[in-house]
N, C-alpha and C positions, 0 to 999 in steps of 0.2 A: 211867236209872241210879240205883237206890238203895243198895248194899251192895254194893262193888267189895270192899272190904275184905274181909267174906268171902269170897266168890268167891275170891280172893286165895289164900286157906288153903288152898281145895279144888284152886287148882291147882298148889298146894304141897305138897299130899299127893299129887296123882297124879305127879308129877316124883320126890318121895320112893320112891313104889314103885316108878318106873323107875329108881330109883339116879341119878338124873342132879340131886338138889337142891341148889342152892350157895345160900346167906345172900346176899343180897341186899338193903342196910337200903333201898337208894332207892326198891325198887319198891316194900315199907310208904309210904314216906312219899307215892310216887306215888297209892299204891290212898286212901291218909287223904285228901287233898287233894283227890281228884276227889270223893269220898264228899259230905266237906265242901261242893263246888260245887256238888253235884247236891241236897243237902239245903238250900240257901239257895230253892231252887225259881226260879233266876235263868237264863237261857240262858247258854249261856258255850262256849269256843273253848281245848281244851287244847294247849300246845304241851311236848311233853315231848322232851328231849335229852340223852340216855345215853351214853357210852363203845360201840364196838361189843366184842358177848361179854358184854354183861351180862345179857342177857333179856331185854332189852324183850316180845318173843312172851309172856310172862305178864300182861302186863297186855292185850293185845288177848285174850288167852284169858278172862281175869275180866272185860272186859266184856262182851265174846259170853255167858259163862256168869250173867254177873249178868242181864242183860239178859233172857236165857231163863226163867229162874228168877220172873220179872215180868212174863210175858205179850208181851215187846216186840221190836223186830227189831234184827239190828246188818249191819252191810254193813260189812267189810276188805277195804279196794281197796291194789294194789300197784302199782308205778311196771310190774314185770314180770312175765312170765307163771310165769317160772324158782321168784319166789316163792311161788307160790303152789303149784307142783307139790312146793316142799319145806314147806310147813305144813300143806298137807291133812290129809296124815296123821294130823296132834298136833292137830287141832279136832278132826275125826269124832273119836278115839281117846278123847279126854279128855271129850266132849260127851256121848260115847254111855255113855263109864262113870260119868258123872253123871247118868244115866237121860235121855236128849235123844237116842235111837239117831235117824237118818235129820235131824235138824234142819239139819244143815250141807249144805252144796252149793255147787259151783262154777260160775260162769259166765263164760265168759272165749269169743274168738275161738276156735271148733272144739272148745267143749265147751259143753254147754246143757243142764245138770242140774237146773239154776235159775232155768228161760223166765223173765221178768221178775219176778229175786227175788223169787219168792213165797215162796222159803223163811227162817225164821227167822233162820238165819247164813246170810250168802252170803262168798265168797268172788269176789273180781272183780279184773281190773283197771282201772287208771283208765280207761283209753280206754273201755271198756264202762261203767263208770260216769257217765261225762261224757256219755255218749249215755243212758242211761234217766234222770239229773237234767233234761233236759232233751223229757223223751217219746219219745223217739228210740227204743223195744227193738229189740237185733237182728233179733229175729223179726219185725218191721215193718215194716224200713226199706225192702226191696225194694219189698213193696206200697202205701207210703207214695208212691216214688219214683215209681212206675209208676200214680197217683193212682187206684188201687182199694182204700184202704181210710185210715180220718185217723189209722191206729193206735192201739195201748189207751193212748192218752198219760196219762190219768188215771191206772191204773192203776200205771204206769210212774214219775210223779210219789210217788204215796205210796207204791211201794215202796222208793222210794230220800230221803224227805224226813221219814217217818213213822219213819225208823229213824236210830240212834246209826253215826254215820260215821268211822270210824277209816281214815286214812291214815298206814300201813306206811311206811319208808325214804322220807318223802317230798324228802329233799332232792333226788332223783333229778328233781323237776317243778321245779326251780329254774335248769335248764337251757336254757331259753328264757323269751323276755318273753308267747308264748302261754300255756304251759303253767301261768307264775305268776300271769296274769293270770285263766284260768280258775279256780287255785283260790280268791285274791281274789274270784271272784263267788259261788262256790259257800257261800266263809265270810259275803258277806255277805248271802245266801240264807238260810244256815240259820240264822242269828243274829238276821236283823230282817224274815224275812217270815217262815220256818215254824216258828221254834221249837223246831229240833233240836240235839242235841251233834255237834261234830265234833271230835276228837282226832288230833293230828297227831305222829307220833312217828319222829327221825331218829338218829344217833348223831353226824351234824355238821350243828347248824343257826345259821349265822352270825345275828349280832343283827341286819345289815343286812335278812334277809329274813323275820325275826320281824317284826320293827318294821315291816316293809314290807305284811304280812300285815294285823297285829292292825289296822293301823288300815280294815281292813273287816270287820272282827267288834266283837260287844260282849261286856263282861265276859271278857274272853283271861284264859286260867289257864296262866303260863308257870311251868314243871317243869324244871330244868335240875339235871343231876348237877354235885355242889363234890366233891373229894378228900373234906371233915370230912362229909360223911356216909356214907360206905364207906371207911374207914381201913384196914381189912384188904386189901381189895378194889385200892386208890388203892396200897399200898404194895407189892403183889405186880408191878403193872403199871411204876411206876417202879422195881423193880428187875429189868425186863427191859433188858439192856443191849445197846446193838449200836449200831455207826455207819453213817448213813447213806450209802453211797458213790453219788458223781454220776457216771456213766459216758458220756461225749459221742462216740457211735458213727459213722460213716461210712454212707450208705445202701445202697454195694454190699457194703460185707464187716459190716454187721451182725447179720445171723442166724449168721454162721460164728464171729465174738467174742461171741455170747452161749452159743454151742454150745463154745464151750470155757473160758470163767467156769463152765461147768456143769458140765464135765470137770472144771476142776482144784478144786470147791470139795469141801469137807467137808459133808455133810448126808446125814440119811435121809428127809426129806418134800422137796423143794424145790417150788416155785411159780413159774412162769415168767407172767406178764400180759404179754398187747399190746394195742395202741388199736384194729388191724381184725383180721377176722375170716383174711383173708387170708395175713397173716403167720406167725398162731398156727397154720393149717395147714400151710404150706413147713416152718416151725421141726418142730414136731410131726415130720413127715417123715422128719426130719435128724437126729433124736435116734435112738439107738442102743439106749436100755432097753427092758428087756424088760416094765417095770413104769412104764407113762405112760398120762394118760389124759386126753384133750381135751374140754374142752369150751367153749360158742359155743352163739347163737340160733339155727344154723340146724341144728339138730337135732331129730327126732319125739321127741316124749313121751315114747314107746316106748326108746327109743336113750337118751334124756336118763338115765331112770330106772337104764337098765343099767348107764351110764358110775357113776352116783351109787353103787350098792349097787357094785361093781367099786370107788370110794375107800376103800366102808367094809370091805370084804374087806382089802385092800390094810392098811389100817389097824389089823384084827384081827393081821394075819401078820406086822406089823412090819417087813415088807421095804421094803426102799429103792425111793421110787417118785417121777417127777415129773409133775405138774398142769402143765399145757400151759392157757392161760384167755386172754378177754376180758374187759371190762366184766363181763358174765355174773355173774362170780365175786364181787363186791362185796356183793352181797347175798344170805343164801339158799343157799347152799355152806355148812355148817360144815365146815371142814379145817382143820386148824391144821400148817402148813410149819414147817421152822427153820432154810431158807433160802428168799428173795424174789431175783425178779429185776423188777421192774415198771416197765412204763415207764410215761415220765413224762404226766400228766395233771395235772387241775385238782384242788389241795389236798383237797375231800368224797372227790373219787373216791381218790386215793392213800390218805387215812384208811382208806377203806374196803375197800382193797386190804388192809394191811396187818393189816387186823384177821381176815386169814385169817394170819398170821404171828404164831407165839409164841403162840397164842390160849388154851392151856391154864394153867391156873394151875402157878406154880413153872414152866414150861417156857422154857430159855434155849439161848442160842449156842452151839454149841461154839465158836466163835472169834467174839469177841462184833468185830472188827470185818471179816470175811470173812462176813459173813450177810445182809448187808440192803445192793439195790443196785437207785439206781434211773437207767434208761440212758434217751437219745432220740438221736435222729436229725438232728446238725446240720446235715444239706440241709434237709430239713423243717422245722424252727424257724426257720431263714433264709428262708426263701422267701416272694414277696412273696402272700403270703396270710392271708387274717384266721383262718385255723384250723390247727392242729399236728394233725392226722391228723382226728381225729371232733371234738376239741374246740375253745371257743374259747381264740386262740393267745395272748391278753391275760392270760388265768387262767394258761393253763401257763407262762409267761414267769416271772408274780410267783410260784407256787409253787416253780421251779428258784432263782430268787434267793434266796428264806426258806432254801432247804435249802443252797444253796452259804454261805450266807452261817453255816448252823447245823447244823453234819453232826451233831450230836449230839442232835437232835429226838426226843422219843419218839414215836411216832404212834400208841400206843395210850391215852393219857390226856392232857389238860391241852393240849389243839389248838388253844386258843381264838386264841393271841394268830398261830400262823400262818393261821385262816382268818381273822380279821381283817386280818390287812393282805395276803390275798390278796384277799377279797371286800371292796373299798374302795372303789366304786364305785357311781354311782347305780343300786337298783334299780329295773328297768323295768317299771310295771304299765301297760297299755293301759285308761284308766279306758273308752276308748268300748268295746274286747271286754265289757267287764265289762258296760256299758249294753245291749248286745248281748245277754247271756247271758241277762240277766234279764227284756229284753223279749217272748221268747219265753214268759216263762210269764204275762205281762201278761194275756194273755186267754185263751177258751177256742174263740172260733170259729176259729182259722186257727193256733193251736197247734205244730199237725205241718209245717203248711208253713213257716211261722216257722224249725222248727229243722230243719226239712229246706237251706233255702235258706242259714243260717247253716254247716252242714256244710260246703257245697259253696264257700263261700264262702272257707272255711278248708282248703281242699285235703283235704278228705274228713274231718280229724281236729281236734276242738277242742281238743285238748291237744299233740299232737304238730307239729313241722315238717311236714307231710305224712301219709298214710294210712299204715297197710296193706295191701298186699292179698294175696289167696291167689294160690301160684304153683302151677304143678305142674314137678317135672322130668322129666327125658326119661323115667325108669322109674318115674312114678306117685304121686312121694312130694309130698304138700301142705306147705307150708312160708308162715308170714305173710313178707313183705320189703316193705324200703320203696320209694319209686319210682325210687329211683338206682340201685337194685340193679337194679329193674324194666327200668328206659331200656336199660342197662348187655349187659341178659342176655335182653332175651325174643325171644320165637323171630319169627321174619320176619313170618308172618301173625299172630303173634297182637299185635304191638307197637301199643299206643296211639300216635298223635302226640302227646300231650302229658299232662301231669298232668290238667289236666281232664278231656280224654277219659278219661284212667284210672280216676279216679273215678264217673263216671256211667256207666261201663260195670261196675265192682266194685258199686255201686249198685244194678244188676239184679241182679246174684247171678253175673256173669260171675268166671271162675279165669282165669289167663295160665298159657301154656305160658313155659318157660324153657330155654335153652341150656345147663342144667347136670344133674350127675347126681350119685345120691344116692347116699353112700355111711356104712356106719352108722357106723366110724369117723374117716372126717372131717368128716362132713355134709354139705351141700351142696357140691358140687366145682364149678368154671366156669373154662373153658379160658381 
């Protein structure tokens, strides 16, 4: 990284000609300060955290292009796949009209444009990333498995240790003590054995897991947006007005009281979020517009793309329409609603909810307190379990307290003081994973088996609770899920006994059949 700063300009002039450029002073001061890092010739570990709707996506565009520009590689890994199918387009676009045509390429689970980042930008997710840091390429791993070949671990090493590593919405990997614990090895890989930059950039990143971070990296360059450096910016956002309403719903007549909060409210974008996938279809179902459009992980590319360009139609014709979402939506969606209905989750993900809400500058309420409402389920929150749907139930608990306690939260500026005392708790790094991760690149004789055996060890996936694997449903369509869905739904012969088995059978290069079917506009269906 030498000259972010330019880069900078250049991708502020292609945004210019797309008519999409807004004054931004933080990301100057973000592009000066890395600039500054990279010319002390010291290694160093950026932690940068933005407002969500500011642009972050400009500065991973000015490193990719800086980095191009100087002979060198950059690798943007995302927590999701979803992200990554919505940036493609703006790196190739903006790369190739900076003379780089074909430089960019993705590699993710079911796309391979980019066999073992060989390409200058890559585009990936972490899981595929966590597997070539460690020599593991997809294209490998079966033969690896099946011990006919030690794979191009070499290879695989410097394409992903030899390049500048920016991690997208990473708060997304602060959801387990694996996933934070993997990236702790990874910062302290690239920091005091190879000598690369790694750049981490969130829109809610508590100090508890900064702090928890930096102390396995050297030289940490922490970048945090304050209101006095975007004033214009800070004051648009605080005067978006709306009250937070807490809505504490019943489990059998929930989707019927949120089907009619939607009836009687005032809006022409609304936003409905739920915590599974399952709900967000029934609801979906129950709705009556003519103008809705779902989306959820378990959709094709294909389907995904269509639902997305169908927002942006929707959006040109100005008709009244509602977003039906999951998780999904958090990142990587630009829409902007001017009614929320969301439920409740752990304070990052609500942030990050809402900043699909009001997200346009000047855009407010029509009835600044009938706009913004976030309901749950008090069987679920009561029950004797350590999780509120997908999450854990400790986070959603103190998040509902900060809000009942402060219905008048903004949730698009100034988060600090409710993620703080929602994430107030020891964070959990596993220093032996860590000892783990790094021991595999100890040596060079047994390399592959090393992180073949550490894979397996970790339920197929070193970042995640569990694997992926390829499902098929009853009419053909491939879908990643994970093994609860797997247990849950696959078809009689084709059921593993257990996670393990699961594994070392996906391993081979084996697909599970599944008891569900596909349909484009709900995605995956299951009786």
């Amino acid at each position: 990284m030498r000259c972010p700063v330019d880069a900078l300009g250049r991708v502020k002039q292609y945004f210019a000609e797309k008519g999409s450029l807004q004054d931004r002073p933080f990301l100057d001061h973000v592009a000066e300060r890395l600039q500054e890092a990279a010319s002390s010739g010291e290694v160093f570990t950026a932690f940068i955290s933005a407002p969500t709707g500011y642009g972050k996506t400009a500065i991973s565009l000015s490193i990719a292009l800086d980095e191009l520009q100087n002979g060198y590689k950059t690798v943007v890994a995302y927590p999701l796949r979803s992200l990554i199918e919505d940036q493609e387009s703006v790196f190739k676009s903006l790369l190739s009209q900076a003379g780089f045509s074909g430089a960019t390429a993705v590699r993710m689970m079911g796309v391979a444009e980019a066999p073992y980042f060989v390409h200058p930008v890559v585009l990936t997710t972490v899981d595929t990333l966590s597997l070539m840091s460690v020599g593991l390429a997809p294209e490998d791993i079966s033969r690896v498995y099946r011990e006919e070949a030690l794979g191009h671990y070499l290879f695989s090493w410097a394409s992903v240790w030899l390049s500048t590593i920016v991690l997208d919405e990473a708060h997304l990997l602060y959801d387990s003590e694996k996933s934070l614990s993997f990236l702790a090895a990874m910062l302290r890989l690239s920091s005091k054995v190879f000598g690369n930059t790694v750049v981490l950039m969130s829109a809610t990143l508590p100090k508890k897991f900064s702090s928890a971070l930096k102390n396995h990296c050297s030289n940490p360059v922490e970048l945090c947006f304050s209101e006095d450096m975007d004033p214009e910016f800070s004051a648009e956002r605080r005067g978006k007005k709306y009250k937070v309403n807490v809505v504490e719903l019943s489990k059998n007549s929930a989707l019927d009281s949120l089907k009619n909060l939607l009836e009687k409210a005032s809006f022409k974008r609304a936003l409905v979020v739920f915590n599974t996938r399952e709900e967000a279809q029934e609801f979906y179902k129950r709705l009556d517009s003519p103008n809705k459009v779902l989306l959820h992980s378990l959709f094709t590319a294909e389907d995904r793309r269509r639902k997305l360009e169908k927002l942006k139609q929707l959006e040109k014709s100005r008709e009244k329409y509602v977003v039906v979402a999951t998780q999904v939506i958090e990142a990587g969606v630009n829409i902007s609603s001017n009614l929320i209905v969301a439920e409740l989750a752990p304070a990052s993900s609500l942030i990050q909810r809402f900043g699909r809400f009001l997200r346009q500058p000047g855009e407010n309420c029509p009835r600044s307190g009938e706009c913004a409402y976030v309901w749950y389920v008090r069987e679920e929150l009561e029950a004797d379990k350590s999780s509120y749907k997908v999450y854990d139930k400790e986070l959603v608990k103190a998040t509902l307290e900060y809000l009942m306690e402060n219905p008048d939260t903004n949730l698009h500026i100034g988060c600090e003081d409710l993620l703080e005392n929602v994430y107030k708790g020891d964070i959990a790094v596993n220093t032996s994973y860590i000892n783990q991760v790094e021991n595999v690149l100890a040596g060079l004789s047994r390399s592959s088996a090393r992180a073949l055996e550490l894979l397996l060890e970790n339920s197929g996936s070193l970042v995640r609770e569990g694997s992926l694997f390829t499902a098929i449903t009853t009419d053909g369509k491939e879908v990643a899920v994970g093994y609860d869905f797997l247990r849950k739904h696959c078809a009689r012969d084709s059921c593993p006994r257990n996670e393990y088995e699961a594994v070392h059978r996906a391993l081979k290069g084996e697909k599970f059949r599944i008891q569900c079917r596909y349909d484009p506009e709900l995605g995956v269906v299951c009786q």
